[in-house]
N, C-alpha and C positions, 0 to 999 in steps of 0.2 A: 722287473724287479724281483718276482718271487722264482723264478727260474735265477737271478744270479743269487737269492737267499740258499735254493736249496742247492746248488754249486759249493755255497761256502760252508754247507752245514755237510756236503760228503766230503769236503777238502781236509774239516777239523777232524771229523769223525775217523779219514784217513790217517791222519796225522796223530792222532790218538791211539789208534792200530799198532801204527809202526813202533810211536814209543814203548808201547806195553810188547810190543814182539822184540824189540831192540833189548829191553831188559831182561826176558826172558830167555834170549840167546848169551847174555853176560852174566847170568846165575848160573846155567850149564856151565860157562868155559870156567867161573871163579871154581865148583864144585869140581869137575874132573880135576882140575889143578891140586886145589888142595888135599882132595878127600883120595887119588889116587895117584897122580902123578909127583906130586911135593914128596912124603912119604917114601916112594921106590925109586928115589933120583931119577926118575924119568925123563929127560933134559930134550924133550923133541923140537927143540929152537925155540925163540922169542925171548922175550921179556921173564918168562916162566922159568924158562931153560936157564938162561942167565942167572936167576935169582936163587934155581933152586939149586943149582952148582955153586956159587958164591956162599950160600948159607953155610957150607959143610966146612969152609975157611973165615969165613969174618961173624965177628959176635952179632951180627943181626936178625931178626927173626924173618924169614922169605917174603912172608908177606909185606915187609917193612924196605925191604932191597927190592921189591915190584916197585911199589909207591916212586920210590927215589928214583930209580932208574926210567919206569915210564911219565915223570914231573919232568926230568931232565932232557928225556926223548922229546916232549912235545913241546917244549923252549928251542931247543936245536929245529924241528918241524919250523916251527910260528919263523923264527929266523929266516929257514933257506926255504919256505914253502910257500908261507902266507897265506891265502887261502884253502891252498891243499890239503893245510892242515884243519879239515874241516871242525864244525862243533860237535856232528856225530861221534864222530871220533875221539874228541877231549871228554867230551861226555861219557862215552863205554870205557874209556881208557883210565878214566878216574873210578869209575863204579867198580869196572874189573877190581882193580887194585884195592878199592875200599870194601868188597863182599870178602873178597879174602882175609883182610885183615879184620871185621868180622869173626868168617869162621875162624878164625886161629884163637879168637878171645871166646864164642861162645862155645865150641865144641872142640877142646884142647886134644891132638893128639899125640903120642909117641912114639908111632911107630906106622906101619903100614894093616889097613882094616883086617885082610886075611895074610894067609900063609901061601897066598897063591898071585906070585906075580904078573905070572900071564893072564888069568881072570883079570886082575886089575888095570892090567895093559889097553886091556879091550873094554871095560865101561872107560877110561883115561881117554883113549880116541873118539870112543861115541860121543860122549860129554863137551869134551872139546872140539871135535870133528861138526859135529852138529851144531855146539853153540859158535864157531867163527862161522858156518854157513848163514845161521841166521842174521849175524850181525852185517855179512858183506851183502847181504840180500836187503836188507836197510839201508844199502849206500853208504855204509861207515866201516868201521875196524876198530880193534882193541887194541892202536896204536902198536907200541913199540916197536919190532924191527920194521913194520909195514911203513914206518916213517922213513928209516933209514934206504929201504930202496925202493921209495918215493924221492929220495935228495940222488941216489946212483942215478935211477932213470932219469933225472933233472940235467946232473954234469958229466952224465956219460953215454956209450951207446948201449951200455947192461939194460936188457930187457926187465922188470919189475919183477917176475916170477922167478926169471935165474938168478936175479939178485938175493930173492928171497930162499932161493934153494940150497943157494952156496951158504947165508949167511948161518939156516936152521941146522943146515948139513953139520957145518964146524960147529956148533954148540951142541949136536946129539956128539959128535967125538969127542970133544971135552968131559962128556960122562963117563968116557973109560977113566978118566982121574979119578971118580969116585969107583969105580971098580968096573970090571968086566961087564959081568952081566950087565949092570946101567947101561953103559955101553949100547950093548948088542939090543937089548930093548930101547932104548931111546930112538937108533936108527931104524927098527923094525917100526917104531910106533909113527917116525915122523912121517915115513912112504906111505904105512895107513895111514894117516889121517889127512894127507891129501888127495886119496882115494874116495874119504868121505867125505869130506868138504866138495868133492866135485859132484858127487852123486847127491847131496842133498840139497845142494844150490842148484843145480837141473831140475830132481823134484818139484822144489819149490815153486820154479820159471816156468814149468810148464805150463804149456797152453795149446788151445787147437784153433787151425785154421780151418774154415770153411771154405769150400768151393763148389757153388748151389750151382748147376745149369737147370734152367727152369724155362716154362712159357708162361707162370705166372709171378712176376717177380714183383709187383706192386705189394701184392698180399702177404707175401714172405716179408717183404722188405719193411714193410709195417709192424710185422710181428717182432723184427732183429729191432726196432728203434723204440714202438713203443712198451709194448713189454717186458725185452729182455735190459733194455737200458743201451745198447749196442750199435755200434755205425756199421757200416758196410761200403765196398766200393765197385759199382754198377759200372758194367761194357757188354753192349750189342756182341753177338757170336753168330756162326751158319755151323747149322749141324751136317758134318761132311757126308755122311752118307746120304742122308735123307735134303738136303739143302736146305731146310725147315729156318728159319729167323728163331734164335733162343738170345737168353739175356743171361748173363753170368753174374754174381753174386760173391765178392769173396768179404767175409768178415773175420776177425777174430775177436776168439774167448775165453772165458775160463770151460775147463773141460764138463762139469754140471752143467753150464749153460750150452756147450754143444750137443749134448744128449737131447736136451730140450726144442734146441732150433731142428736138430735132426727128424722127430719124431713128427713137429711140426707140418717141417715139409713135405715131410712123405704122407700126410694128411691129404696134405693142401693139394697137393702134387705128386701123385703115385710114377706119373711119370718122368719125373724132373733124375739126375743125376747127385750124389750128395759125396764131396771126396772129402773127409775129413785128414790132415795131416796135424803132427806134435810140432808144433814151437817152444824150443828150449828157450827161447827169448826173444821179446817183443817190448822194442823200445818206444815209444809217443806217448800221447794224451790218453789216460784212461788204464795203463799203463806203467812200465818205468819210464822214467824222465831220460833224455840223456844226460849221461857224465860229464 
């Protein structure tokens, strides 16, 4: 019973993480929206795009056409998806929309912060570029078009990425409406910023694998479970040159905790083998879950 207490006290503890990480990735996306990309009609697709090109024709305020238009997206979601349309996602997708509308009441602007739109381009991407990594890195999204080719990959053979590339594509080309430049920045910003989105969702994943050959694998294998918190999974080996009986060791971890097993080993075991390799991602228990 107290091994499944303290189970469910790192489950909530986890689950508390993720919400506060989950928020913290939809405060960056609301901020680069409003505070850089609303401003310089930046339109690098989504719900953003949409809303901040619509602004410049209909009497409504951007953040008030986000709202509307990602309430309407995840009606249409819940319809063709039903579960797909997770509550992560209703959840970032509403926040998204309600921090912006927020800032437009608490920090009114009229214009764009500097005189310099390519500076702005590039905190627009970080901001954004980093906070959709952290959010896809919580299992969710900030809704809007991620719905719509969630319903393409449903009723068609469009892959979900191409779907999402054609849909952001035709929304940065819509910015030539508001003028050239928007334009030509909205498509430079959309290519960054799944540049960054991909680099910081790796970051994130990563992890290292272990691969210990050892002749003392009991003592190792005690330090990888009780100490570090850590499984491993144990196979008999013959070392080829020498025909010697070794035991192989492979674990994964986070990369401070491979340092540690590392340092361990080569204690324990000056003669043991230690191959450390990167895992961009590592799906099970302990872990991400699968999709």
């Amino acid at each position: 019973m107290k091994k499944l207490k303290e189970t469910d006290k790192r489950e909530l503890l986890s689950r508390v993480i993720t919400f506060l990480v989950m928020n913290i990735g939809t405060l960056c996306l609301a901020a680069g929206v409003y505070f850089f990309k609303s401003p310089n009609n930046f339109a690098t697709g989504g719900v953003s795009g949409i809303s901040i090109l619509l602004a410049n024709y209909v009497p409504l305020k951007q953040s008030d056409l986000m709202m509307i238009i990602n309430a309407a997206l995840l009606v249409v979601g819940f319809i063709f998806l039903g579960k797909g349309c997770t509550i992560k996602t209703i959840y970032c997708s509403l926040v998204y929309s309600a921090e912006n509308m927020l800032f437009e009441r608490l920090i009114p602007m009229d214009g764009p912060m500097t005189g310099q739109p390519f500076m702005e381009l590039v905190y627009a991407m970080l901001l954004t570029g980093v906070g959709s990594a952290i959010i896809f890195n919580c299992r969710a999204s900030s809704g809007g078009t991620d719905i719509v080719a969630l319903i393409l990959k449903k009723f068609t053979k469009i892959h979900t990425g191409r779907a999402l590339l054609v849909s952001d594509l035709a929304i940065a080309c819509c910015a030539f409406l508001v003028s050239v430049e928007a334009g030509l920045y909205s498509i430079l910003g959309l290519f960054a910023k799944a540049f960054i989105i991909d680099g910081v969702i790796e970051s994130i994943g990563k992890s290292k694998c272990l691969t210990i050959i050892t002749t003392m694998p009991d003592e190792i294998g005690s330090y990888i479970i009780d100490v570090m918190k850590r499984d491993y999974t144990r196979y008999d080996a013959t070392g080829g040159y020498t025909k010697n009986d070794k035991t192989v060791l492979v674990c994964v971890c986070k990369r401070g905790e491979a340092l540690n097993i590392k340092s361990m080993v080569k204690k324990t075991d000056p003669a043991s083998f230690v191959i450390i390799t990167d895992a961009t991602e590592i799906v099970g228990k302990g872990f991400r879950e699968a999709m």
